[in-house]
MIVEX-182378 format. One record per residue (C-alpha): residue number from 1; y, x, z. Coordinates in nm, 3 decimals. Example, Ala and Ser with C-alpha at 12.3 -4.5 7.8 and 13.67 -1.06 7.14 Angstrom:
MIVEX-182378
+-----+---------+---------+---------+
: pos :      yy :      xx :      zz :
+-----+---------+---------+---------+
:   1 :  -0.450 :   1.230 :   0.780 :
:   2 :  -0.106 :   1.367 :   0.714 :
+-----+---------+---------+---------+
//
This chain:
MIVEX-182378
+-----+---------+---------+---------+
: pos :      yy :      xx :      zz :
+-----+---------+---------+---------+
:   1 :   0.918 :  -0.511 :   1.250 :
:   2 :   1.056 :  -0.270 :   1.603 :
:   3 :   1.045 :   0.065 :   1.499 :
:   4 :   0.716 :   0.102 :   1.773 :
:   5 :   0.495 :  -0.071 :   1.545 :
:   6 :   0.571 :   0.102 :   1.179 :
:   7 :   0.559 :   0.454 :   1.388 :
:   8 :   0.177 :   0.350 :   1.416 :
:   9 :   0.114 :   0.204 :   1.091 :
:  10 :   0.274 :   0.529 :   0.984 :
:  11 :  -0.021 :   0.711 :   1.168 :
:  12 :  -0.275 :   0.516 :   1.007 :
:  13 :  -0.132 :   0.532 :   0.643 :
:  14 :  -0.125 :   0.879 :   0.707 :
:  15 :  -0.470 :   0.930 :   0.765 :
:  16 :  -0.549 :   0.709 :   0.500 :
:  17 :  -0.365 :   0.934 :   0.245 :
:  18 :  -0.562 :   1.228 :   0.393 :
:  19 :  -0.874 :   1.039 :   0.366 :
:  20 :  -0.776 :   0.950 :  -0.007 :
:  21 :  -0.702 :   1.305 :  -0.066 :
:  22 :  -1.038 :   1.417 :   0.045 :
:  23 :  -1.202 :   1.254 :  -0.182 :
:  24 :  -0.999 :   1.244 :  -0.516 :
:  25 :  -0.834 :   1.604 :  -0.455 :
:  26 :  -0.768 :   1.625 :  -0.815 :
:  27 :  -0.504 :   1.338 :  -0.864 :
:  28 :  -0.144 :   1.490 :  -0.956 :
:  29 :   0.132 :   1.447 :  -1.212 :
:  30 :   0.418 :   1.125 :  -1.238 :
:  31 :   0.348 :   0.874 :  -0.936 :
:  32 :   0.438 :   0.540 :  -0.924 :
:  33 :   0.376 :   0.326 :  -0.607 :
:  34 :   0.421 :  -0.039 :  -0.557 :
:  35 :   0.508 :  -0.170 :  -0.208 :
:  36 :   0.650 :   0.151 :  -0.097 :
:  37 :   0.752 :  -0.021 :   0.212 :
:  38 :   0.937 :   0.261 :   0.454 :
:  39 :   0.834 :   0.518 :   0.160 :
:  40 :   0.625 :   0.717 :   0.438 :
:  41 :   0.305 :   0.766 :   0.196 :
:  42 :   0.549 :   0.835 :  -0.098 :
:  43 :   0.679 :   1.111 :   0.055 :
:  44 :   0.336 :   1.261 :   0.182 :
:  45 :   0.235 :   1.250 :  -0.171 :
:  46 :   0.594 :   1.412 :  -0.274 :
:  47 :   0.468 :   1.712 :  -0.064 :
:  48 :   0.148 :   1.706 :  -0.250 :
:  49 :   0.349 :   1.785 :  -0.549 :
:  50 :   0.334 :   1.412 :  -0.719 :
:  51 :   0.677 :   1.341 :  -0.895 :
:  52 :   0.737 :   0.996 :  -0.724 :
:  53 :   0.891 :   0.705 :  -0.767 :
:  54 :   0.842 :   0.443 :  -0.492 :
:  55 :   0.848 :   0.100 :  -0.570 :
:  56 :   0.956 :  -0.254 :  -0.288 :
:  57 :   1.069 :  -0.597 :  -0.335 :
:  58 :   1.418 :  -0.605 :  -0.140 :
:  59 :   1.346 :  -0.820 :   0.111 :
:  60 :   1.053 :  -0.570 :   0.240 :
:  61 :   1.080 :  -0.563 :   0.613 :
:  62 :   1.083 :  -0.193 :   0.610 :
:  63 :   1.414 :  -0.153 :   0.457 :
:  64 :   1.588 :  -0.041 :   0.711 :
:  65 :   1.300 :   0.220 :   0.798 :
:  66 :   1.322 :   0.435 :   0.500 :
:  67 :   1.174 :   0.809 :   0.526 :
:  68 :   1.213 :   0.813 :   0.104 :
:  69 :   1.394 :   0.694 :  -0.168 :
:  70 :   1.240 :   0.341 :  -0.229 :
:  71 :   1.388 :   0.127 :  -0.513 :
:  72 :   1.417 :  -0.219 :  -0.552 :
:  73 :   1.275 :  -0.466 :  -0.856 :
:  74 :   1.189 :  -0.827 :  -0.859 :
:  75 :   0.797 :  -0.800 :  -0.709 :
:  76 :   0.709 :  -0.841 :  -1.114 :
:  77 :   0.875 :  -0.640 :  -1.369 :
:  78 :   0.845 :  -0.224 :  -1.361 :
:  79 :   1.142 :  -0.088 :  -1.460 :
:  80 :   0.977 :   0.176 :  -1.650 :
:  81 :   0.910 :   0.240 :  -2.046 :
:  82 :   0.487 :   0.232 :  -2.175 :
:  83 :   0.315 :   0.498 :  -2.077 :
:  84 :   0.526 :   0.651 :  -1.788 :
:  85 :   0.290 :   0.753 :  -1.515 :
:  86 :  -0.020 :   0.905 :  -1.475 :
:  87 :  -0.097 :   0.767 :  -1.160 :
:  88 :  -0.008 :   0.407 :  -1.000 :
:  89 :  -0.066 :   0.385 :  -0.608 :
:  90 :  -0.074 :   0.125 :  -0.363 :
:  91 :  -0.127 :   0.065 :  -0.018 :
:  92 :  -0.190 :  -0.289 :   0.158 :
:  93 :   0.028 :  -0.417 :  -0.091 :
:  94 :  -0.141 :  -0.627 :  -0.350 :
:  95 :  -0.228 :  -0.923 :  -0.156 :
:  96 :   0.120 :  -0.979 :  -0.101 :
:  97 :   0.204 :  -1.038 :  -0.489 :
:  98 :   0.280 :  -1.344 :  -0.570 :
:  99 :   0.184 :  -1.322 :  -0.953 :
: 100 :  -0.060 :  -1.035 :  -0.921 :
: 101 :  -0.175 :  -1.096 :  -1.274 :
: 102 :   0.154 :  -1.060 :  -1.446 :
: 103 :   0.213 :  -0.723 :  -1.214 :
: 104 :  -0.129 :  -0.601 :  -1.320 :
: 105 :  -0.026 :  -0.634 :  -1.673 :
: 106 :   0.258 :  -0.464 :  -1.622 :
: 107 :   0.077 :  -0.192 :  -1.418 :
: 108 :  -0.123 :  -0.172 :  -1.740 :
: 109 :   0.181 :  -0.108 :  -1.995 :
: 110 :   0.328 :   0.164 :  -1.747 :
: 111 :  -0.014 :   0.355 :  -1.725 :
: 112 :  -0.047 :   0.674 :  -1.974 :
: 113 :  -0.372 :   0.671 :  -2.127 :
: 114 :  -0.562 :   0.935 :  -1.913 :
: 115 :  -0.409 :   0.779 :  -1.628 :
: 116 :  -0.591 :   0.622 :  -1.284 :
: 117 :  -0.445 :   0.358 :  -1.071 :
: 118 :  -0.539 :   0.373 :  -0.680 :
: 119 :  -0.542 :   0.062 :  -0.498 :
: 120 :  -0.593 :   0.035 :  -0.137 :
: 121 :  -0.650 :  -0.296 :   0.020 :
: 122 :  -0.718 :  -0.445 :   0.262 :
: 123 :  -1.142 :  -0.549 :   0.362 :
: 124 :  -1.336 :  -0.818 :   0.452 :
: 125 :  -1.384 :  -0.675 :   0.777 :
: 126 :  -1.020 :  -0.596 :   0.882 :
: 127 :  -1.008 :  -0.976 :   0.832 :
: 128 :  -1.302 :  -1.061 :   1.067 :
: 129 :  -1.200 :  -0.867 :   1.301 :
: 130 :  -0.810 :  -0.955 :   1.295 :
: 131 :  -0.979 :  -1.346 :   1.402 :
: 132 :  -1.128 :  -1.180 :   1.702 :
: 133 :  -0.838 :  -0.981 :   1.819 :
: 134 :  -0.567 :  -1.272 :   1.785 :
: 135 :  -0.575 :  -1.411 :   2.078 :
: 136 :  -0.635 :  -1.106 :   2.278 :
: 137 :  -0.327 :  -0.926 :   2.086 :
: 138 :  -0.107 :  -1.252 :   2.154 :
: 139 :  -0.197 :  -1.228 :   2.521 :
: 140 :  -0.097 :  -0.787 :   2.470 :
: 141 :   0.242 :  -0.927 :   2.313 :
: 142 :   0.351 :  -1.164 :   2.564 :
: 143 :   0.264 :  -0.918 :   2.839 :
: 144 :   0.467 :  -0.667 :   2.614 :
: 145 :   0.793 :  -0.948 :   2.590 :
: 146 :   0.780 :  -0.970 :   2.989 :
: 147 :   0.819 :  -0.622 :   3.075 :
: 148 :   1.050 :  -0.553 :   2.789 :
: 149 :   1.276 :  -0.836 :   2.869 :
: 150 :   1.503 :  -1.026 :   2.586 :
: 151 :   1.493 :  -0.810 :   2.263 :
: 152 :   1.347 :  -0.834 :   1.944 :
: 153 :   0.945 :  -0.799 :   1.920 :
: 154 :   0.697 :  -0.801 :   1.627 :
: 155 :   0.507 :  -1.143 :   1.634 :
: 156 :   0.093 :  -1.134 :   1.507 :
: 157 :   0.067 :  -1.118 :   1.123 :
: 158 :   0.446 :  -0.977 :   1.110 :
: 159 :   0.675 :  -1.250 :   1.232 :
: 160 :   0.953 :  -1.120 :   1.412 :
: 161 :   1.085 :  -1.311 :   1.725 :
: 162 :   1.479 :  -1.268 :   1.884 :
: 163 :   1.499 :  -1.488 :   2.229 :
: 164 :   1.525 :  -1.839 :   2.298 :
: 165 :   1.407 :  -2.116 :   2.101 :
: 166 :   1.336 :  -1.943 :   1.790 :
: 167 :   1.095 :  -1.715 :   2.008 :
: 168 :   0.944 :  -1.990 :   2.174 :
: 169 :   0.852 :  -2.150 :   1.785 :
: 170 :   0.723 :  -1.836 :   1.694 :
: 171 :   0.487 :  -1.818 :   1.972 :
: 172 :   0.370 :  -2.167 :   1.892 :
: 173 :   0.316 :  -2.078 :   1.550 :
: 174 :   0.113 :  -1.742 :   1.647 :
: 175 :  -0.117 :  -1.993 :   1.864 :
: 176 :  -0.328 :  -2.050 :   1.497 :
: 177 :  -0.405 :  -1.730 :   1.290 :
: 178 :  -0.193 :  -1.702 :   1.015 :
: 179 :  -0.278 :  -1.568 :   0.691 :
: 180 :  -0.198 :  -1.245 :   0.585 :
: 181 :  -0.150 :  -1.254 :   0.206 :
: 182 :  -0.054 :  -1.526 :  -0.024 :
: 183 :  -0.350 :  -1.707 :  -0.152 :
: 184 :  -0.584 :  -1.915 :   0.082 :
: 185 :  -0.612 :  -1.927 :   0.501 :
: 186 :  -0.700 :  -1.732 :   0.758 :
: 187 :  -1.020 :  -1.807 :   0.709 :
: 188 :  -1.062 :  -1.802 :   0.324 :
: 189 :  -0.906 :  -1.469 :   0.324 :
: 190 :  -1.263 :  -1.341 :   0.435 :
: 191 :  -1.336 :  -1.409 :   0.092 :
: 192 :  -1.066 :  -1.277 :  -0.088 :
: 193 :  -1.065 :  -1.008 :   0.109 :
: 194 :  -1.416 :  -0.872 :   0.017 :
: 195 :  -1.493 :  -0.613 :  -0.215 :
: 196 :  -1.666 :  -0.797 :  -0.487 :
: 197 :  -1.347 :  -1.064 :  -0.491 :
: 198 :  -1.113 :  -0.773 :  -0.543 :
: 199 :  -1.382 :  -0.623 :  -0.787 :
: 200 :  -1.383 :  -0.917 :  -0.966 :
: 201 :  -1.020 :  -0.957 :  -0.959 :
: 202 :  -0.929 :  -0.630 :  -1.121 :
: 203 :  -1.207 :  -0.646 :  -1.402 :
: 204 :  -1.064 :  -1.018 :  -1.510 :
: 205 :  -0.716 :  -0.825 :  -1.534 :
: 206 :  -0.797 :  -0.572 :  -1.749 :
: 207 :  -0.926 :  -0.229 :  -1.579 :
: 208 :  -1.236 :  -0.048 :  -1.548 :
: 209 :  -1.391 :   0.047 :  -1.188 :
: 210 :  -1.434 :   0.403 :  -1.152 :
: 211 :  -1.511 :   0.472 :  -0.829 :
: 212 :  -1.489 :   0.208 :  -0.509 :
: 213 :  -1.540 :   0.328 :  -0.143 :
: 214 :  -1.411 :   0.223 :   0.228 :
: 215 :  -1.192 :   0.439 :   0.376 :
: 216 :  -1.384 :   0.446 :   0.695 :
: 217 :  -1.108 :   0.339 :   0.970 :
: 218 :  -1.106 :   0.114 :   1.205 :
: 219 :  -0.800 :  -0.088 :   1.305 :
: 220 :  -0.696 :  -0.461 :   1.289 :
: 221 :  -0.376 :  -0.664 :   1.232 :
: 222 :  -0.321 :  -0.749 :   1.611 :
: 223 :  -0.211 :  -0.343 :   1.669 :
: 224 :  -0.481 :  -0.395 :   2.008 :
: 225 :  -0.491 :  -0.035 :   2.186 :
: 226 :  -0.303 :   0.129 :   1.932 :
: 227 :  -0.206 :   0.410 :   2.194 :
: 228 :  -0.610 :   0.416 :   2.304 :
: 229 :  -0.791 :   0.436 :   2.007 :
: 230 :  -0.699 :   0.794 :   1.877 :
: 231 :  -0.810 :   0.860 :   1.501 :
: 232 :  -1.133 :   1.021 :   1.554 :
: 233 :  -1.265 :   0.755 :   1.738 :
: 234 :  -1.138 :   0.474 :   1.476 :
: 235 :  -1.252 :   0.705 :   1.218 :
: 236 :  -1.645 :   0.671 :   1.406 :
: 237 :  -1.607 :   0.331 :   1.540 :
: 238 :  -1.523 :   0.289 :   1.122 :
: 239 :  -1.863 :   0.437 :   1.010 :
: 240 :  -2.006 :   0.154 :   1.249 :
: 241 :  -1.807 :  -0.151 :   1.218 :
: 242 :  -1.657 :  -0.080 :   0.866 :
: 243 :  -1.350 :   0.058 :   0.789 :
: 244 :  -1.051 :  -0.213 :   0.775 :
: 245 :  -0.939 :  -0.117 :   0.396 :
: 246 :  -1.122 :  -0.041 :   0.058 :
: 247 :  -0.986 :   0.181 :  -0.254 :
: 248 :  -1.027 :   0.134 :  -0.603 :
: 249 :  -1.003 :   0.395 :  -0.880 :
: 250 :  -0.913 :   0.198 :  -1.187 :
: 251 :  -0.882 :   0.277 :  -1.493 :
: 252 :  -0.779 :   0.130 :  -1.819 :
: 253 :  -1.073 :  -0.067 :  -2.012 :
: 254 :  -0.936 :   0.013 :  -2.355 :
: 255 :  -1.037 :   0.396 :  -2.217 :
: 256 :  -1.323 :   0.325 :  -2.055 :
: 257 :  -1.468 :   0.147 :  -2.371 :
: 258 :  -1.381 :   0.386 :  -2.619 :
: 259 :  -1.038 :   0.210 :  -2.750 :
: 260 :  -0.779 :   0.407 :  -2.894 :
: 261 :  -0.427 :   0.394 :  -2.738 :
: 262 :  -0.068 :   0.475 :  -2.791 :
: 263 :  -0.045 :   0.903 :  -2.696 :
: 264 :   0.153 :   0.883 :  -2.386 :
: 265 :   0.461 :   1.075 :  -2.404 :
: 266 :   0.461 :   1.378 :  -2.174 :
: 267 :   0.178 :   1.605 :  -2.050 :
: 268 :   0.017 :   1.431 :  -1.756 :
: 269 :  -0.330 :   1.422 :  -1.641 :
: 270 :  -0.432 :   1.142 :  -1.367 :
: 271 :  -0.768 :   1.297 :  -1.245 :
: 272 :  -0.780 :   1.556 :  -1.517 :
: 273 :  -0.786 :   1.927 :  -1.362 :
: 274 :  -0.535 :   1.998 :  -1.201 :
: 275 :  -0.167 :   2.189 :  -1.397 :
: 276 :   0.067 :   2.452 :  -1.243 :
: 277 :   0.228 :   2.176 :  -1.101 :
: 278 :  -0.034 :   1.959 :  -0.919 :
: 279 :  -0.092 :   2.065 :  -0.542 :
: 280 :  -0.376 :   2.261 :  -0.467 :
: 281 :  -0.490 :   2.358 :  -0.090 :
: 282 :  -0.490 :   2.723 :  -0.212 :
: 283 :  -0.199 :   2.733 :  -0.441 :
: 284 :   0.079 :   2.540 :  -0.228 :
: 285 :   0.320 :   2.308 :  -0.317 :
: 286 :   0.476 :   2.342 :  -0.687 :
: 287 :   0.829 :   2.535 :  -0.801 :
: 288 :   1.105 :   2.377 :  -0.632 :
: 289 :   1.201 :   2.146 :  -0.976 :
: 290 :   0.896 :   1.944 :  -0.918 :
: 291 :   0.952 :   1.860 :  -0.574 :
: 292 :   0.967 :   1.451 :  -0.531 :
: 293 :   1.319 :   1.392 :  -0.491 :
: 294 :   1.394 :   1.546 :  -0.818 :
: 295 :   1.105 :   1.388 :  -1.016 :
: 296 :   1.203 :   1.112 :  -0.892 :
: 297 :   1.559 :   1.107 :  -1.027 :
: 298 :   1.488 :   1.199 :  -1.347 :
: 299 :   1.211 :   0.889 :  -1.422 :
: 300 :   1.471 :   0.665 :  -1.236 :
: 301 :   1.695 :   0.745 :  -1.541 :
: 302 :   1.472 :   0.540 :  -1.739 :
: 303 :   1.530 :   0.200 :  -1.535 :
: 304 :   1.618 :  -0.069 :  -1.753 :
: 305 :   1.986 :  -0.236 :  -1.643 :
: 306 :   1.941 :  -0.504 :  -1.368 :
: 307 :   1.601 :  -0.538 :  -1.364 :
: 308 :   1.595 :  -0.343 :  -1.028 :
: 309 :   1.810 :  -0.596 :  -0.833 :
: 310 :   1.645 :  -0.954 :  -0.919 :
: 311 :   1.530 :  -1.198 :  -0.587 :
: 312 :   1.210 :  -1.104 :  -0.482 :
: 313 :   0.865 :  -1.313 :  -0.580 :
: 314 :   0.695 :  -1.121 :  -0.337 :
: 315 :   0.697 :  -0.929 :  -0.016 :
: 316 :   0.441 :  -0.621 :   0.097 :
: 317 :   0.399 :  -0.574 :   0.396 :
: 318 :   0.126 :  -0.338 :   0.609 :
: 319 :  -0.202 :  -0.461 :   0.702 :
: 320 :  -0.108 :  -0.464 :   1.048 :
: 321 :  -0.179 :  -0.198 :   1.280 :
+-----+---------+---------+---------+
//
């Protein structure tokens, strides 16, 4: 992906954590994200006083984009022991798993007991409205490829082109919408995409719904007047329309339903009250040994040999814009 394109999906995410932050302001303690992509939200959370450690298959197209330490593992396995974090995050990342099941499981075993897992994905409507931007945002490309002349350009639903022939197959391929995750089409993904599917989904696999809510903000996958649209008018064209992702706030169903589990084994404390350590608008950031890059280090510690360098089963990617 050019470096244009994930400076605005940067933009958005960033909102989106602000968004997220608005409403769950008392989230804090061990972070771990999957699909950390160019580790841009892991290190607005860092500053927030999380103790992070971002998670990407190593094939992510975002490697070479890195604002934060991101680590590789096999799209599967988390290199971590039971009972590690107190929150898991993701962003536009989950319907890019291959074997979402398995990784839920897994996102399970990692989870201390108290713990929440955030999940932002994408909606129903950034779907619908990806259809009705394609063509209009292949037109914005091509017009984009002639004034730029030969160099590499980001293709609808993330393809990247170079020149020649292999742009010219590209194109043809970008002619039909793709899809954007790995189960269904295009069109099915309407489906999938929708907030009872992904209710549904999550509920099969082991958690309890907390809280569910749209974020409120408008974009598509086609990146259409990405340099037009500033935030406060996708934020109130996202009140109308719908926003393009959803959260979840999960947590586990063993909890929810009374169960008794395994103590975890460190203070933590999910969406408990806030600790000394947990950012707080009017307290600032925490003591410099609980600053992300350091927290980070010392959970990495506990990665299991190998396990962070397998081939990837799975690739996140952004939703697009």
């Amino acid at each position: 992906m050019d470096p244009e394109s994930i400076a605005w999906i940067n933009h958005i995410r960033t909102r989106e954590i602000e968004i997220l932050f608005e409403k769950l302001p008392q989230l804090g303690g061990d972070l771990l994200e999957i699909g950390g992509g160019s580790g841009q939200q892991a290190s607005l959370m860092a500053k927030r006083g999380f103790r992070v450690v971002s998670l990407d298959v190593p094939s992510s197209g975002y490697r070479e984009q890195r604002l934060f330490d991101v680590l590789d593992y096999d799209g599967v396995h988390i290199p971590f022991p039971d009972a590690s974090f107190d929150v898991i995050f993701s962003s536009n990342a989950l319907e890019h798993v291959i074997e979402l099941d398995r990784l839920e499981a897994e996102m399970l075993r990692v989870l201390r007991a108290n713990g929440r897992a955030i999940h932002i994905v994408p909606s129903h409507r950034w779907r619908l409205w990806t259809w009705l931007t394609h063509y209009p945002g292949l037109l914005a490309l091509i017009w984009r490829r002639v004034r730029r002349g030969p160099s590499r350009e980001a293709m609808p639903n993330g393809h990247e082109t170079s020149t020649g022939a292999d742009w010219v197959s590209l194109l043809r391929k970008a002619l039909i919408p793709a899809r954007h995750g790995e189960r269904g089409t295009a069109f099915s993904e309407y489906l999938h995409f929708h907030p009872r599917r992904w209710s549904a989904h999550f509920e099969r696999t082991g958690w309890h719904i907390v809280d569910s809510f749209d974020l409120a903000l408008f974009y598509t996958g086609n990146m259409l007047a990405r340099r037009h649209l500033p935030i406060t008018l996708r934020e109130r064209l996202g009140r109308v329309l719908g926003g393009a992702t959803q959260c979840f706030v999960l947590e586990k169903r063993e909890k929810a339903e009374g169960g008794r589990e395994t103590p975890r084994p460190a203070a933590g404390f999910g969406l408990l009250a806030p600790s000394a350590n947990a950012y707080s608008p009017s307290h600032g950031h925490p003591a410099e040994e609980h600053k992300p890059a350091l927290g980070g280090q010392r959970l990495a510690r506990q990665l299991s040999p190998g396990r962070c360098t397998k081939v990837a089963q799975s690739a996140p990617r952004a939703c697009g814009e």
